[in-house]
C-alpha positions, 0 to 999 in steps of 0.5 A, a space after each residue: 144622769 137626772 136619775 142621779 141627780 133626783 137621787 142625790 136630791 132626794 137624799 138631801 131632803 131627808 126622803 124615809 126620814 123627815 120628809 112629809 108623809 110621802 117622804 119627799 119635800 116640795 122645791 120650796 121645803 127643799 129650799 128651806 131644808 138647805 137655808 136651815 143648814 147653811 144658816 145654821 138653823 140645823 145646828 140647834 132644830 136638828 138636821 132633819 128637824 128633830 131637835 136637839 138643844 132647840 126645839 124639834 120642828 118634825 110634827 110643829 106645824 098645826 100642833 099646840 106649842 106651850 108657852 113660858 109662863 103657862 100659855 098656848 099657841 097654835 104652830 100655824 105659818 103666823 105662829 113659825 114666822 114670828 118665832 124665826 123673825 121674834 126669837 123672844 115674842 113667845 118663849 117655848 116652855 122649858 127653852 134653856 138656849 134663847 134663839 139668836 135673831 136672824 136675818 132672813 128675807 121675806 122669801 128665806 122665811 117662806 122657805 123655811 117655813 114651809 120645811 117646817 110644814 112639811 116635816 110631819 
């Protein structure tokens, strides 16, 4: 039975298609996974985070994010939490769909914060 159930979690946390490099999310990434898909998130990012009318977040994290108007930003923890709590502080460039805010508590943020890390 906890054979099952580790299955059955491995599935949701996308394992072989999403997950970090050894294809499995840590609990608090997991969390996130599920706070994205309940909130919504997933209908814009994608369900395993390759986006679809917004941006991907498979491979965000530590990469180089143009801007509207011309500007770069580095995707660090600063830079995810500020786009998911500011939707309009730092447009993605070629954005055509503006992100509605959200209201998530600081630990929600975490949680889909460190999905977003672990989707390389």
């Amino acid at each position: 039975m906890r054979t099952a159930g580790l299955a059955a979690a491995m599935a949701l946390a996308g394992c072989g298609a999403g997950g970090d490099s050894a294809g499995e999310l840590s609990a608090l990434a997991q969390e996130g996974r599920e706070l994205a898909s309940a909130r919504g998130c997933a209908a814009c990012h994608g369900d395993r985070g390759q986006g679809t009318v917004g941006p991907a977040w498979t491979g965000l994290a530590g990469s180089t994010v143009q801007l509207e108007g011309g500007g770069t930003v580095i995707a660090d923890g600063s830079y995810l939490r500020r786009a998911i709590l500011e939707p309009d502080a730092e447009i993605v460039a070629g954005s055509t769909i503006a992100m509605p805010e959200v209201s998530l508590t600081p630990a929600e943020v975490d949680a889909i914060v460190a999905y977003i890390e672990e989707l390389r």
